[in-house]
N, C-alpha and C positions, 0 to 999 in steps of 0.2 A: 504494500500500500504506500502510495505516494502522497506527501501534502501537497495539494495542489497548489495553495498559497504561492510557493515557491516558483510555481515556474512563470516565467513572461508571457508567455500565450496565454492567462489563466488573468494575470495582471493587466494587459493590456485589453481585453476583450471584457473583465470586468467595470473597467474604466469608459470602453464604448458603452456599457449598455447604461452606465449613470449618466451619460451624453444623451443618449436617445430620450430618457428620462426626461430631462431636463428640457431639451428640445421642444418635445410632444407636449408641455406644460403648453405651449405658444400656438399650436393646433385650433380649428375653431373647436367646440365643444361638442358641436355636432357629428364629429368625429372619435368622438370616445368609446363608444362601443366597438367603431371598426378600425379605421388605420390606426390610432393610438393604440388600443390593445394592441391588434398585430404586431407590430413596431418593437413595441414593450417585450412580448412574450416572445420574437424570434428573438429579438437583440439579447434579452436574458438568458435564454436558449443556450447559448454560443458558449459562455464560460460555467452554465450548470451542466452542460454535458461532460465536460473537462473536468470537472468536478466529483461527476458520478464515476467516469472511465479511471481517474486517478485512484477511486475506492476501490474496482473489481479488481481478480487477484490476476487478470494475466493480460500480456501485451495485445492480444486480439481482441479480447475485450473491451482495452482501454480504444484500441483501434476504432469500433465497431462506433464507441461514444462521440471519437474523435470526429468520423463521416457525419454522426447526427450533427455535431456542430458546425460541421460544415455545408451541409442542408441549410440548417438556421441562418450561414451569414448568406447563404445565396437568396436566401426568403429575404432578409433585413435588405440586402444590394437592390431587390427591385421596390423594396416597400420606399426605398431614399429617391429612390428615381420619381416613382409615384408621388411620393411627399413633394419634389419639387416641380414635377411637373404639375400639381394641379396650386403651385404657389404658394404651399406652407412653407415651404424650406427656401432658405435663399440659396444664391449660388455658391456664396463663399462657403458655409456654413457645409454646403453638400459636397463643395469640393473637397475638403476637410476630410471631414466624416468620411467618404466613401474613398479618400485614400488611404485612409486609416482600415477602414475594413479589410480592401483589397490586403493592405499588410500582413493583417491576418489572416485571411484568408493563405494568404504563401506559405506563413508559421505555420497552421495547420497542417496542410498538404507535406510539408517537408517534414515537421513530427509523426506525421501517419507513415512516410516512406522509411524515417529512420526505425519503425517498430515494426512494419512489413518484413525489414530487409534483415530482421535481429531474428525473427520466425520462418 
């Protein structure tokens, strides 16, 4: 079992999703039941799967949790597009955020090949 705490993928992706948080506070309201939840629940997605994969006892496991997380940021990558295309999100703001994502995104992909490659 691993503390997830420790690692930087776990760190940085808990840090996006206090972003999206924060963010989505700025949404019309009318929007709370749907793109705000979504938003919320993929973006949190991302570092509780990291989370739970760190608790199972074996590398394909943690694998397995890894791809959910990876599902969740491709969900969050089109919810941002949608957020700024219908003009909640500004550009800067998207530019940001979604190149932070993409980061992660790579972090993941590259921890999932380093636990592939150990199996």
């Amino acid at each position: 079992m691993k503390d997830f705490r420790q690692l930087q993928i776990w760190e940085r992706s808990h840090q996006l999703t206090l972003r999206i948080y924060r963010i989505t506070r700025q949404f019309p309201s009318e929007e709370r039941y749907g793109l705000i939840a979504q938003m919320r629940r993929s973006g949190s997605s991302i570092p509780t799967n990291i989370a739970e994969g760190c608790g199972r006892n074996s590398e394909a496991d943690f694998a397995r949790f890894l791809d959910h997380s990876m599902g969740s940021a491709s969900e969050l990558e089109y919810q941002l597009i949608l957020s700024h295309d219908l003009g909640y999100l500004p550009a800067d703001q998207f530019a940001e955020i979604s190149s932070e994502l993409i980061e992660i995104k790579r972090m993941i992909n590259a921890f999932l090949q380093k636990l592939r490659a150990k199996s």
